[in-house]
C-alpha positions as CSV (number, residue, x, y, z in Angstrom):
1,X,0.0,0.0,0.0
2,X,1.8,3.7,-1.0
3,X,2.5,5.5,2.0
4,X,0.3,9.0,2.1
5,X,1.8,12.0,2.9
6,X,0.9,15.1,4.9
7,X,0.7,16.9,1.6
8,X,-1.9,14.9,0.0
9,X,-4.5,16.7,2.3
10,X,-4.1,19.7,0.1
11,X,-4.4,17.4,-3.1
12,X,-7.2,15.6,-1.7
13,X,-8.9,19.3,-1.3
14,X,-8.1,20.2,-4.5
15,X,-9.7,16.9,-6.0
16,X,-13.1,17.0,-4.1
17,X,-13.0,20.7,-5.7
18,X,-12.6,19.7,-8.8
19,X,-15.4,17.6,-8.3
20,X,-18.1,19.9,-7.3
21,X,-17.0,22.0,-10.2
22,X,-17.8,19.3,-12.9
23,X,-14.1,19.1,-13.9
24,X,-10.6,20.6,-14.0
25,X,-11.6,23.9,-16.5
26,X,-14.5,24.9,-14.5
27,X,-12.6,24.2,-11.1
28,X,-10.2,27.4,-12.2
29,X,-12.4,30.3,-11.2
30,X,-13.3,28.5,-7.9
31,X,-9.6,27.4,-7.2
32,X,-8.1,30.7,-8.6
33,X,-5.3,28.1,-10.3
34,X,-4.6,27.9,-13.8
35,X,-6.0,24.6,-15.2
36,X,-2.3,23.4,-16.1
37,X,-2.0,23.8,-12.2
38,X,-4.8,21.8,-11.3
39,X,-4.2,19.0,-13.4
40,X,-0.7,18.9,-12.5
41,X,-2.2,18.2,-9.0
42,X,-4.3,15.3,-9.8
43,X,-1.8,13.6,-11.9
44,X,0.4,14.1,-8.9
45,X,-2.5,12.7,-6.7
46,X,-3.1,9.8,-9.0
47,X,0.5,8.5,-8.8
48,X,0.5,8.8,-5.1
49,X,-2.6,6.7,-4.6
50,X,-1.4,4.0,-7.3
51,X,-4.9,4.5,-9.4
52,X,-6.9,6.9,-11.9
53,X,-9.4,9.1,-10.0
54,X,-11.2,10.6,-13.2
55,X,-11.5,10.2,-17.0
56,X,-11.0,13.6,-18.7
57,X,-10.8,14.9,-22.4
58,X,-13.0,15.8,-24.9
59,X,-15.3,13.3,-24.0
60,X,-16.4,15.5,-20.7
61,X,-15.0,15.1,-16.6
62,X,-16.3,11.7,-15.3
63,X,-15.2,9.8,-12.1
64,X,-14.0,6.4,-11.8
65,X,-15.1,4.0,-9.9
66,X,-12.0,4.4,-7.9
67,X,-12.8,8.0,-7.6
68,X,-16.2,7.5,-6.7
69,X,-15.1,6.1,-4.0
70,X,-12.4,7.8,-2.9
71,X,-15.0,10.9,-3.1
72,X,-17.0,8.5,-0.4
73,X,-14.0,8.5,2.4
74,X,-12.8,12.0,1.7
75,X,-16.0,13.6,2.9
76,X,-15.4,11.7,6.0
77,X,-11.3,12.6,6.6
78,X,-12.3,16.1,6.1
79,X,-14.9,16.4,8.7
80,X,-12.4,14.5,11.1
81,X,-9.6,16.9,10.2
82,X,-11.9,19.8,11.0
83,X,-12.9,18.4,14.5
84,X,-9.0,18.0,15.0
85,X,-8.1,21.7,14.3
86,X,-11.1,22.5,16.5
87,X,-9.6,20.8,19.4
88,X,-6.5,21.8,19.1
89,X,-7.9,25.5,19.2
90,X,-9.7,24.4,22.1
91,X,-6.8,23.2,23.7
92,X,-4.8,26.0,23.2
93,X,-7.8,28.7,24.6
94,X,-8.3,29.9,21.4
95,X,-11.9,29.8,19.8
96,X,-10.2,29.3,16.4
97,X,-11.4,26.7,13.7
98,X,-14.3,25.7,11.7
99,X,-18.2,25.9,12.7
100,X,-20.6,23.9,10.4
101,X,-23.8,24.8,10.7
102,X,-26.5,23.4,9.3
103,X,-30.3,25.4,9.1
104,X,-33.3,24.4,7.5
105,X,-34.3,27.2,5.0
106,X,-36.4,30.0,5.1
107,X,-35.0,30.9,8.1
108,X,-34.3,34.8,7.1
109,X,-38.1,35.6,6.9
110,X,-38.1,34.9,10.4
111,X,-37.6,38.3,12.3
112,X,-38.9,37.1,15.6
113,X,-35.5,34.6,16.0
114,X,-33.0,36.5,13.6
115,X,-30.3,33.7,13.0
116,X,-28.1,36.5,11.6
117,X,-28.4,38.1,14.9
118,X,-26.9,35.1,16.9
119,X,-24.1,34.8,14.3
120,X,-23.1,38.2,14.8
121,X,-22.5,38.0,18.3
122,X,-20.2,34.9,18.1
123,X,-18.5,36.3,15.5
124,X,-17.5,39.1,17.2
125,X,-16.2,37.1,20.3
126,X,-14.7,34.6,17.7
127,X,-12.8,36.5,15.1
128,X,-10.8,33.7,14.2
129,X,-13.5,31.3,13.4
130,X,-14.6,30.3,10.0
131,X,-18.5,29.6,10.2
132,X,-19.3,27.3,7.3
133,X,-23.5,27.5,7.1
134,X,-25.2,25.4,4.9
135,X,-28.8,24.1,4.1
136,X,-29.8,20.7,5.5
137,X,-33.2,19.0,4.9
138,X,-35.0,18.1,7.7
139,X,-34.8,14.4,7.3
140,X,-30.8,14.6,6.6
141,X,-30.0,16.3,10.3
142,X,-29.5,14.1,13.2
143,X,-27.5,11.9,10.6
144,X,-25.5,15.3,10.0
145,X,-24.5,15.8,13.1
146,X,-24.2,12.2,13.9
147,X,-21.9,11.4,11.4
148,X,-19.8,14.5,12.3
149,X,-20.9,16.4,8.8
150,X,-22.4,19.6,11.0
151,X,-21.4,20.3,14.9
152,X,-24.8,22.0,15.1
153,X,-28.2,21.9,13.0
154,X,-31.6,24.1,13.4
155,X,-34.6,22.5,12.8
156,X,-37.9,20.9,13.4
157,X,-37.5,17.7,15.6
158,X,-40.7,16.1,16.7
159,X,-38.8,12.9,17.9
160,X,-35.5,13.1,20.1
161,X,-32.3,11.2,19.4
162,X,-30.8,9.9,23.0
163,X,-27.0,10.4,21.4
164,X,-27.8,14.6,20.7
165,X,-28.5,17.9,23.1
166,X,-31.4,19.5,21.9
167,X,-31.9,23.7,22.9
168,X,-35.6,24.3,22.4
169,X,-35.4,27.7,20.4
170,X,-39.5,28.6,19.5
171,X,-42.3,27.2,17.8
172,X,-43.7,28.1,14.8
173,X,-47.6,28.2,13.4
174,X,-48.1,26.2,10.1
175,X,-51.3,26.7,8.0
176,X,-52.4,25.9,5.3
177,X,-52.0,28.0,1.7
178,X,-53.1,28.0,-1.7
179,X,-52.5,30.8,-5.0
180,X,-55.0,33.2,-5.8
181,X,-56.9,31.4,-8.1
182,X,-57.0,28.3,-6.5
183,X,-60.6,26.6,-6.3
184,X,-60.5,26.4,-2.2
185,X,-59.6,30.1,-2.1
186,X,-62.9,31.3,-2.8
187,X,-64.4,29.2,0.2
188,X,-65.6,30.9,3.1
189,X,-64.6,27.8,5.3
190,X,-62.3,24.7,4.0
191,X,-63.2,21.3,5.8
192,X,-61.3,18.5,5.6
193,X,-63.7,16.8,2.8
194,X,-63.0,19.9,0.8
195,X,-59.6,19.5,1.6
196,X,-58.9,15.9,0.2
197,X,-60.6,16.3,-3.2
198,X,-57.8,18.8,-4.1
199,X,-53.9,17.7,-4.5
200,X,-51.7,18.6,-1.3
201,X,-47.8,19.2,-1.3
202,X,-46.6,18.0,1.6
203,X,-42.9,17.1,3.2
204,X,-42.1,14.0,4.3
205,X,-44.1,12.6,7.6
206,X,-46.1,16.2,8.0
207,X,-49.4,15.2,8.1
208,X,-48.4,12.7,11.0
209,X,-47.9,15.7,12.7
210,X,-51.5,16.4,13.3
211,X,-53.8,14.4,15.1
212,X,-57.0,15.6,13.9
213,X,-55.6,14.5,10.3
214,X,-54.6,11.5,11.4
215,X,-57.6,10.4,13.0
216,X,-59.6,11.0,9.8
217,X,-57.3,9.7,7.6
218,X,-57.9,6.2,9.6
219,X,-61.5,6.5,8.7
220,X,-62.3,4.8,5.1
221,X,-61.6,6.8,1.8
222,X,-61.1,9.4,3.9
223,X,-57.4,10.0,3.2
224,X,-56.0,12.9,1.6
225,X,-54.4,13.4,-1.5
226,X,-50.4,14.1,-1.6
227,X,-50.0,14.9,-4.9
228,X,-46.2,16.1,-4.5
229,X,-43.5,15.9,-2.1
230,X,-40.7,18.2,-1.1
231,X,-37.6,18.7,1.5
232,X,-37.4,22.4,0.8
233,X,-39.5,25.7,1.8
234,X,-39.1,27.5,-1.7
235,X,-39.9,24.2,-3.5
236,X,-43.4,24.5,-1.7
237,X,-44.0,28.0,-2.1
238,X,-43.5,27.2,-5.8
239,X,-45.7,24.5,-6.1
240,X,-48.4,26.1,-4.2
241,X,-48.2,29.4,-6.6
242,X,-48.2,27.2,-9.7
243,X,-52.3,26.8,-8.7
244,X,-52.4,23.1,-8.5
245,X,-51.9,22.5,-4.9
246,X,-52.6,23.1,-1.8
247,X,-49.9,22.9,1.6
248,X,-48.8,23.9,5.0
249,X,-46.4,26.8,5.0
250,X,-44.9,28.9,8.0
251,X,-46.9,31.8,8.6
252,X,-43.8,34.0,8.8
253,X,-42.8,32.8,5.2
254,X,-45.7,34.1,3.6
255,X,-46.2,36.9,5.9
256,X,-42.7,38.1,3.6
257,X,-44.2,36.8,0.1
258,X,-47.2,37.4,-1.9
259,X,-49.6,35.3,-3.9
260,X,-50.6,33.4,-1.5
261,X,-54.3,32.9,0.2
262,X,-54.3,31.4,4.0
263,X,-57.4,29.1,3.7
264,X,-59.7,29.8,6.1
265,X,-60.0,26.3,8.2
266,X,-60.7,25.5,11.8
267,X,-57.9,25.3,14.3
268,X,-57.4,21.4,13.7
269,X,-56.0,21.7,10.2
270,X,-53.1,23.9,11.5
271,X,-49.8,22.7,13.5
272,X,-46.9,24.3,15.3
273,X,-44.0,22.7,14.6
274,X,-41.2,22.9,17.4
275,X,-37.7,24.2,16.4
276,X,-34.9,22.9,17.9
277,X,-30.8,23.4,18.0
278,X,-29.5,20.2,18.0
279,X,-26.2,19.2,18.7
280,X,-23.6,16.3,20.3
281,X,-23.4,15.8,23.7
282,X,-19.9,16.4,23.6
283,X,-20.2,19.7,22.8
284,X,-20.1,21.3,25.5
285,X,-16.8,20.4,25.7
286,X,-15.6,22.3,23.1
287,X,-14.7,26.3,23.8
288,X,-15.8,27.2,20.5
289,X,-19.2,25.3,20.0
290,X,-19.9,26.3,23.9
291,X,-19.7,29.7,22.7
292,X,-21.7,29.9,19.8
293,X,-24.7,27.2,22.0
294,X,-24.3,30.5,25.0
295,X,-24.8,33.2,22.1
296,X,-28.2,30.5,21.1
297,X,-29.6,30.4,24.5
298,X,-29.1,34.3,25.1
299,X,-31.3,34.7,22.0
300,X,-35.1,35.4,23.1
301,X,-38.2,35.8,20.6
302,X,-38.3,39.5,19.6
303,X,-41.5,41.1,19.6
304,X,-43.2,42.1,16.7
305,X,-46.4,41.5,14.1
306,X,-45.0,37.7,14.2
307,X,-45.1,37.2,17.7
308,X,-48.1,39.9,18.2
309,X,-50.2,36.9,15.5
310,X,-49.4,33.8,17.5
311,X,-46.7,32.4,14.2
312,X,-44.3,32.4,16.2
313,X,-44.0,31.3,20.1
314,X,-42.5,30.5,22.9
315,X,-41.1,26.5,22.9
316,X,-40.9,25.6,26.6
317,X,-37.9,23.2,27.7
């Protein structure tokens, strides 16, 4: 087996850019290194490894299986090489290293918890840091953090994972939404029978959230209709506008859009879904994660029309 050396953590770097670029030419702008440069650098990776990583020419940039999975293991030797410089930095007193955070979207709409705000204040204590933030889906967090991918992650947890710390940060009202011109728009009250002739775009495991939903959907050819799934906010809004479905949304993401009618339903076919900071139990013991989780727990709701309408609240511990 050929012997790696401490260099090859640059190359490796340089190859996963490559990568996300879609090949050696497009990797130029993002590198800022000529494209004799860069493939001077793979070659040089190649030989070190003992095997081909890529096929490139005019037939386009393509992996090999070899690369493929090289690609595989790298994610995880950078993540472990990140938690090392963080504890040295921690040993050392200094809050210097990398934070990966990961937030659900459509976070910026909400002004009653500003995210930016929170950032801010570490950052000012933590100069030295480099905060690497990042969208993660709902369903892709606790493996995130598990899996050492993200120290931290924001968002909705209905179910707790024994292994992670979760910091209860507020709760937010979800209702349901349709365009303009949609059909149940024009109702002066939407039942759940009106609601299941129509197609509903929906994110994985929502409408377990709600009991009332639930219940009826136990009764025969009762169930509703989920026409489309999604993992992201703006991927529902945009189904919802295109006029052919109907969905939950956040109150405070519409509240800072237009185009979009609340339906007017009874209390049972709305939900608040709990927000959470999530993080290992370990990290606590870190001085730069403690600081950023102190700057998170210093942050209370902010009063304002979001707060004053009941879409977002308090989430008690």
């Amino acid at each position: 087996m050929k012997r790696i050396q401490d260099i090859d953590l640059k190359l490796l770097r340089t190859f996963k850019a490559i990568v996300e670029a879609g090949g050696v030419s497009a990797a130029q702008v993002a590198l800022n290194t000529s494209q004799s440069t860069l493939s001077t650098q793979l070659v040089e990776l190649e030989a070190r490894l003992g095997f081909t990583l890529c096929r490139r020419g005019r037939g386009g940039f393509a992996l090999t299986p070899e690369g493929e999975k090289l690609l595989d293991a790298l994610d995880d030797l950078i993540a472990a090489t990140e938690r090392f410089q963080n504890a040295v930095a921690d040993i050392s007193g200094e809050m210097r290293g990398i934070l990966r955070i990961g937030v659900m979207d459509a976070m910026l709409s909400n002004t009653a918890w500003p995210l930016h705000e929170v950032i801010e204040k570490f950052s000012n204590a933590a100069r030295e840091t480099v905060v690497d933030l990042t969208l993660v889906a709902p369903a892709t967090m606790e493996a995130a953090l598990v899996e050492g991918r993200r120290d931290v992650v924001i968002g909705p947890f209905s179910q707790k994972n024994a292994s992670l710390g979760y910091i209860p940060l507020y709760q937010e009202r979800h209702s349901l939404y349709a365009s303009q011109h949609h059909p149940l728009a024009q109702l002066a009250e939407v039942t759940f029978d009106d609601l299941r002739k129509h197609g509903l775009v929906a994110t994985p495991n929502e409408l377990q959230r709600l009991p009332y939903i639930r219940k009826q959907s136990g009764r025969g050819g009762r169930q509703l209709a989920v026409a489309a799934t999604v993992d992201q906010m703006e991927s529902h809004a945009i189904l919802i506008k295109s006029g052919r479905y109907v969905g939950f949304m956040p109150e405070h993401v519409v509240q800072a859009s237009d185009g979009f009618v609340k339906l007017r339903t009874g209390a049972e076919l709305q939900y608040y879904s709990p927000i959470y900071l999530a993080h290992r139990k370990d990290a606590e013991l870190n001085l730069m994660l403690r600081s950023f989780l102190n700057r998170v727990r210093e942050q209370r709701l902010v009063a304002g029309p979001l707060t004053d309408m009941g879409a977002v609240t308090e989430l008690a511990e």
